[in-house]
N, C-alpha and C positions, 0 to 999 in steps of 0.2 A: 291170182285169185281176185275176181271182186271182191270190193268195199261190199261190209254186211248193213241192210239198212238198219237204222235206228230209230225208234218210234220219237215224235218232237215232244218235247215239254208240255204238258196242262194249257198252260198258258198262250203257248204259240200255236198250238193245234186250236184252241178256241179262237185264237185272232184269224185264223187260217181259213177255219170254217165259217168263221161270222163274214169273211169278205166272199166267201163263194157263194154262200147263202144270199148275200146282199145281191150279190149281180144276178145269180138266176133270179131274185123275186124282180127283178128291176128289169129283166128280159135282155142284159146287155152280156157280151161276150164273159168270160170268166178270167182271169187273172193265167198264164202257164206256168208260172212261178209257185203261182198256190195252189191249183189242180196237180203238177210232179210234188211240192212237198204231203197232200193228202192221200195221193196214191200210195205214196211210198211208205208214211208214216201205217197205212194198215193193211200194207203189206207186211212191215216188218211186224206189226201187233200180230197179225195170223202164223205169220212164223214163230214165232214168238211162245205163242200159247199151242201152237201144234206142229211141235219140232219134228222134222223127218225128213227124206228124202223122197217120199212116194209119189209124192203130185209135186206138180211144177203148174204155179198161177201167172198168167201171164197178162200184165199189164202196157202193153206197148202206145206209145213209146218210150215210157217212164220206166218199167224196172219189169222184175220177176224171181218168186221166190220158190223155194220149195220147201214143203211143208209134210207133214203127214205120216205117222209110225209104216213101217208098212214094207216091201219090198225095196230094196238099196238096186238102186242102176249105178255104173261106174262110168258108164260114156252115153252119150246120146240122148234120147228121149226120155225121160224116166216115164215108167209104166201107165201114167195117168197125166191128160196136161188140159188143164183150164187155160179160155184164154175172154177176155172182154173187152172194154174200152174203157178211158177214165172215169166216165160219166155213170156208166155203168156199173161200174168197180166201188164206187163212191157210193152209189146209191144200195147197192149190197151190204157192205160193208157199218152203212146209217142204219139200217133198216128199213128205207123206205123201198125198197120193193125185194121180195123172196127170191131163193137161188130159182126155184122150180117158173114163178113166172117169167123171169128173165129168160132162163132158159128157152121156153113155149116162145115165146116173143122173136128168138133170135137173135138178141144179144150176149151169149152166152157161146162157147163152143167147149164141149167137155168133149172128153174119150176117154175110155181107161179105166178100169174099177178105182174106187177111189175121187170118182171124178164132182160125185154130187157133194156141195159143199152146206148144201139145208143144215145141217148141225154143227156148219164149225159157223155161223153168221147168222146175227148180225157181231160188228166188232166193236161197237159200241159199251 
């Protein structure tokens, strides 16, 4: 069985975010050490706050959880599966842009009832 993620400390998520912050306003590449512990840390916050097995969000190639009251899959795809990028994932998760824009745009792949995540985000 996978290691369950665990969301980081106050603390460390703000040193976390203050370095990705810095290098996107600075135009310079991002840290991968600190983009996998951000993905993951709200990933495991979404799990967290909307425990289930319905949707499966997928962050590749950092992690993926599943989340969501709702129909129980035992094998394979569960019924509903989000999928994005880290940047993307990040930027949902802040608030700085909506499931539904993302979505329109194309950064976003849903399928599945379940699949619109507009009221579980921002994670903020």
């Amino acid at each position: 069985m996978p290691a369950r993620l665990r969301p980081l400390a106050d603390s460390t998520l703000a040193d976390v975010l203050g370095r990705l912050d810095s290098a996107a306003a600075a135009g310079v590449p991002t840290s991968t050490d600190d983009e996998r512990a951000a993905v993951k840390h709200y990933l495991a916050v979404l799990a967290e706050r909307h425990p289930g097995k319905s949707v499966e969000v997928r962050v590749p190639p950092y992690a993926a959880v599943q989340c969501v009251e709702g129909a129980r899959h035992t094998r394979g795809t569960p019924p509903a599966v989000v999928e994005t990028d880290p940047e993307t994932w990040l930027r949902l998760a802040r608030g700085v842009v909506g499931f539904a824009d993302a979505r329109a745009a194309g950064r976003i792949r849903a399928s599945g009832e379940r699949s619109d995540l507009t009221d579980l985000l921002p994670l903020t």
